[in-house]
N, C-alpha and C positions, 0 to 999 in steps of 0.2 A: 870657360863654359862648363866644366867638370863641375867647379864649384859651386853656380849656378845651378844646376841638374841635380846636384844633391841638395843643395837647399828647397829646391822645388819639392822634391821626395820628402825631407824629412819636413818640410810645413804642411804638406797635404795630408800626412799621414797622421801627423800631430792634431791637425784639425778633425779629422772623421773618428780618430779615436774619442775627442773633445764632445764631437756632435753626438756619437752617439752615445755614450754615456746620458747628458744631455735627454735623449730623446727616450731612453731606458726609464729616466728618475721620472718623464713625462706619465709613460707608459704605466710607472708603479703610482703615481698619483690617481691616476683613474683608477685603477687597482682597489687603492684604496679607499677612495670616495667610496665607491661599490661595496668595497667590505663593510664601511662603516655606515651605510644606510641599513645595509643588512642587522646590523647589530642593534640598531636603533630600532628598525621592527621588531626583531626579538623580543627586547629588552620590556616595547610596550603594548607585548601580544597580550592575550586573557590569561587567566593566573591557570594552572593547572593542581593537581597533588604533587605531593614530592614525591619523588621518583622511588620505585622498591632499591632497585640498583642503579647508585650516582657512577656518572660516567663524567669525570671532570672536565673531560673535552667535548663531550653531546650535550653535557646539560648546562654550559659555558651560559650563564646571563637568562636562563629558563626563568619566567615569571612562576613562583610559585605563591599558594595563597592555604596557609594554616591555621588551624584552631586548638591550645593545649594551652600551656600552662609558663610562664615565664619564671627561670628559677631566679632565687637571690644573688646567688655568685656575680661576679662581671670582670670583666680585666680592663685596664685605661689603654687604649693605643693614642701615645701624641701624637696631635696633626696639627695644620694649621690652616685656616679658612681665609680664603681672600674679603679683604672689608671685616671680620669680625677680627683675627687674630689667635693666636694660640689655644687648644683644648685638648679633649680626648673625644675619639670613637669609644662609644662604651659597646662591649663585646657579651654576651651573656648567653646561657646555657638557656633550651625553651623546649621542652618535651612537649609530644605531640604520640600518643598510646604508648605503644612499647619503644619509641624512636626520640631521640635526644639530640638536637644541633646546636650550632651556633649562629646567632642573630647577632647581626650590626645594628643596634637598635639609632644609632646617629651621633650626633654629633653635641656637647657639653661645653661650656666654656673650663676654662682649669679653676675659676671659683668654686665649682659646681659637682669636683670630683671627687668628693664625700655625700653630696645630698644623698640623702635617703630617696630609690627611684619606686614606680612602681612595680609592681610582683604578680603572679596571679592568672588568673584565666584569662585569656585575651587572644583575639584574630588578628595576623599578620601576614601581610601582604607584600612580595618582595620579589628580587632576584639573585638566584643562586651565584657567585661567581666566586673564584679563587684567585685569587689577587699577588702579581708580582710585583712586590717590595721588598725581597731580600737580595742582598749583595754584600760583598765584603765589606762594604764601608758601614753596614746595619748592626748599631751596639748591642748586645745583649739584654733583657730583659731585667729593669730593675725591679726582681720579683720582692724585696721589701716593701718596696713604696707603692707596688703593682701598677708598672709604668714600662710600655712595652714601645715599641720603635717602631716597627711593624706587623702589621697582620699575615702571621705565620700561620695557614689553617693548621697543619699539622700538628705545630706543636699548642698553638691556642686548644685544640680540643683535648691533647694530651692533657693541659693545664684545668682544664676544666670538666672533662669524664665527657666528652661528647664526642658523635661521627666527626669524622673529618671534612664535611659539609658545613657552608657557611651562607645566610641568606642575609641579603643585604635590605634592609626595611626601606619601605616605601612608604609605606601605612605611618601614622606614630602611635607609639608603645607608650609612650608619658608626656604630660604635657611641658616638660621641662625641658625635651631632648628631641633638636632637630635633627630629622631622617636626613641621611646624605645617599638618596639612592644613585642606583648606578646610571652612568653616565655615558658619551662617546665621547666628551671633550679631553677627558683625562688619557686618550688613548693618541699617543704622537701622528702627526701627520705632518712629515719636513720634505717631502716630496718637492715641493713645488720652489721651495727655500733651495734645496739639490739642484734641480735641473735650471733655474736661473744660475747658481754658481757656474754650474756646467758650461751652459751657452755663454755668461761671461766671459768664461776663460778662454772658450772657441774663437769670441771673437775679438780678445787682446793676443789669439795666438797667431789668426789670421792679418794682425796687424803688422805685430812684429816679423811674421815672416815676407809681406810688402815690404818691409823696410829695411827689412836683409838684402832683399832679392833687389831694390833700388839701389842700395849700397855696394851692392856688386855689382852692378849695372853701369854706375857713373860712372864717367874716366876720372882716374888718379890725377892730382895735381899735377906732375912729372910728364903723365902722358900731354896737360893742354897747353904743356909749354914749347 
């Protein structure tokens, strides 16, 4: 009976801890559906000016929309595009009065990462955002070849004399180079992928503990003789 009573304990227990996890990972899917509708308004609200004082976390995805001057400079960031294949985000410096940043002007195939782009006065239409892709596994910058791994604002503007502000092109700047503006699909959403594991395992936990408790239920061989 003892052994029974404990097995009874430790499957129920096992189980609610299962379920709720489970019903947590539910909880943070709605979460984030919500967040991420959010960001999708942002992203395709009216363009404003750039901000006097950038606030990395308030002005996260702010459509902004400028008029100044695109410098020659650029840095290659490799990427790779689903259906096209391997290139660079070209990066480049774009003054606007006394104010200097950095534009993602889009996306180039790697034949393409010497063309001569264009330069010059021109309006550009974007959204601001700072972008995490560094980790230990991110190589260093092969500044020979000007072939970078990821978009570092920080030091992208060290490298090139600009805020540490980076707008991401909506607009296109040359007819060579497609804009790869911001997105919500690139931001994870496994929620739902979690709480299925979750209930899964509630309910091979709830199985196995039936079949415990069956197992210790039966009479022994010994005893139906």
């Amino acid at each position: 009976m003892r052994r029974i009573l404990f097995l009874l304990i430790f499957g129920i227990a096992g189980l609610a801890i299962l379920l709720s996890l489970g019903t947590w990972q539910v909880q943070r899917l709605h979460w984030k559906k919500g967040l991420l509708a959010d960001i999708d308004t942002r992203i395709a609200g009216d363009p404003a000016n750039l901000p006097d004082a950038i606030d990395p976390e308030a002005h996260r995805y702010l459509p902004v929309s400028m008029a100044g001057e695109m410098l020659p400079r650029e840095i290659h960031v490799l990427v790779s595009v689903k259906q096209v294949g391997p290139g660079y985000r070209i990066i480049a410096p774009f003054r606007s009065g006394n104010r200097t940043i950095l534009i993602d002007r889009g996306f180039v195939p790697t034949t393409a990462k010497s063309t001569a782009r264009q330069v010059g006065e021109m309006e550009i239409t974007g959204n601001l955002h700072w972008p995490d892709e560094i980790d230990s596994y991110t190589p260093e910058p092969d500044t020979d070849e000007n072939i970078w791994f990821a978009r570092d604002v920080p030091a992208l503007a060290d490298s090139l004399g600009t805020e540490p502000v980076l707008l991401i092109a909506r607009s296109q700047t040359d007819p060579e180079i497609t804009p790869l503006p911001v997105v919500t699909a690139g931001i994870p959403n496994d929620h739902l992928q979690y709480a299925v594991t979750w209930f899964g395992l509630a309910l091979v936990w709830a199985a196995m503990t039936g079949y415990f408790l069956w197992r210790s239920r039966a009479p022994s061989e010994s005893e139906t003789q």
